[in-house]
C-alpha positions in Angstrom: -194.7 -79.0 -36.7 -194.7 -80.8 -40.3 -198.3 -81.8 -41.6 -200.2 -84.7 -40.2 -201.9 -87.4 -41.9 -204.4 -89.2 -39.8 -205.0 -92.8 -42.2 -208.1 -94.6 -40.6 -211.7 -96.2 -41.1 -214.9 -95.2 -39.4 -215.8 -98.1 -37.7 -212.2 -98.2 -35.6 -212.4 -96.5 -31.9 -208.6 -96.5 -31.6 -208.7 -93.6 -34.7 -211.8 -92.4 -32.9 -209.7 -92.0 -29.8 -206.7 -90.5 -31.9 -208.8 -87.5 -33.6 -210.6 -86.7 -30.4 -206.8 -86.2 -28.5 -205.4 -84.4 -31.9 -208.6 -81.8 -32.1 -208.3 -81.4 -28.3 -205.2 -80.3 -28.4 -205.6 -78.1 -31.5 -203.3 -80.4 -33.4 -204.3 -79.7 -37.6 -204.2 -83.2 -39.4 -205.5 -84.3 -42.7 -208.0 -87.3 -42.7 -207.9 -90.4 -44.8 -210.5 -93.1 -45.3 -208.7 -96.1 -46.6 -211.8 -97.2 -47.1 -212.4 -94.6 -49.4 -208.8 -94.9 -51.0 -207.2 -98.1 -51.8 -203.9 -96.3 -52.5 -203.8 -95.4 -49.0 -205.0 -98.7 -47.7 -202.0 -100.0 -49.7 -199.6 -97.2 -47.6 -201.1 -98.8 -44.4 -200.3 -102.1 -45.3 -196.8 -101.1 -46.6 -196.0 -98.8 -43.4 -197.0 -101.5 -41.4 -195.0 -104.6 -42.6 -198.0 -106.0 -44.1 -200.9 -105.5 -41.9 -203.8 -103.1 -42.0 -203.3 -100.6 -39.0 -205.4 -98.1 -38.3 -204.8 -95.1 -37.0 -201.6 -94.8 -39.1 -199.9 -91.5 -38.9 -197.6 -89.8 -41.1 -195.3 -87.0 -39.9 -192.5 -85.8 -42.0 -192.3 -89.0 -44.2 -192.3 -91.1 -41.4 -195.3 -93.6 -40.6 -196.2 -95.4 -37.4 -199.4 -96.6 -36.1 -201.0 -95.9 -32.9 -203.1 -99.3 -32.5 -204.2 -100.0 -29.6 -204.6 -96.1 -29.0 -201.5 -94.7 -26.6 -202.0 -91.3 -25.6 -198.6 -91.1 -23.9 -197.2 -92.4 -27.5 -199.2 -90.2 -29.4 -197.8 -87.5 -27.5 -194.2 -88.2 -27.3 -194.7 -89.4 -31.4 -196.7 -85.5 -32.2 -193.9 -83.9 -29.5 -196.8 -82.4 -27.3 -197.5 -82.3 -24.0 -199.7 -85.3 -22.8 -202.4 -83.1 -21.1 -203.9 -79.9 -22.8 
């Protein structure tokens, strides 16, 4: 699987909801704050045609956002079963 970048903020239970499935399902991902990091807040807003998603993942190059939370997209989107 190519690395996994998790972009999100600590106040938002959708990314809350995304790390909790990821780390349940021993999927490795990197962690972003974008409100640590304004270059990554910029990515958000880029990746998603101008508007401040969070969770935004990146697999592979390729960005989509999982707001509201989806575990059945998450899991077709990370190629993993939906249950662990």
């Amino acid at each position: 699987m190519d690395a996994i970048t998790m972009y999100s903020s600590p106040w938002c239970p959708d990314c809350r909801r995304a790390k909790s499935f990821m780390k349940e399902r021993g999927v490795d991902f990197r962690e972003v704050n974008i409100e640590e990091d304004d270059a990554a807040a910029e990515l958000v807003i880029k990746a998603n045609n101008g508007k401040r998603k969070v969770p935004t993942l990146e697999i592979g190059g390729r960005y989509f956002a999982c707001s509201p939370f989806n575990a059945q997209a998450l899991a077709d989107e990370l190629k993993i079963p939906l249950n662990s």
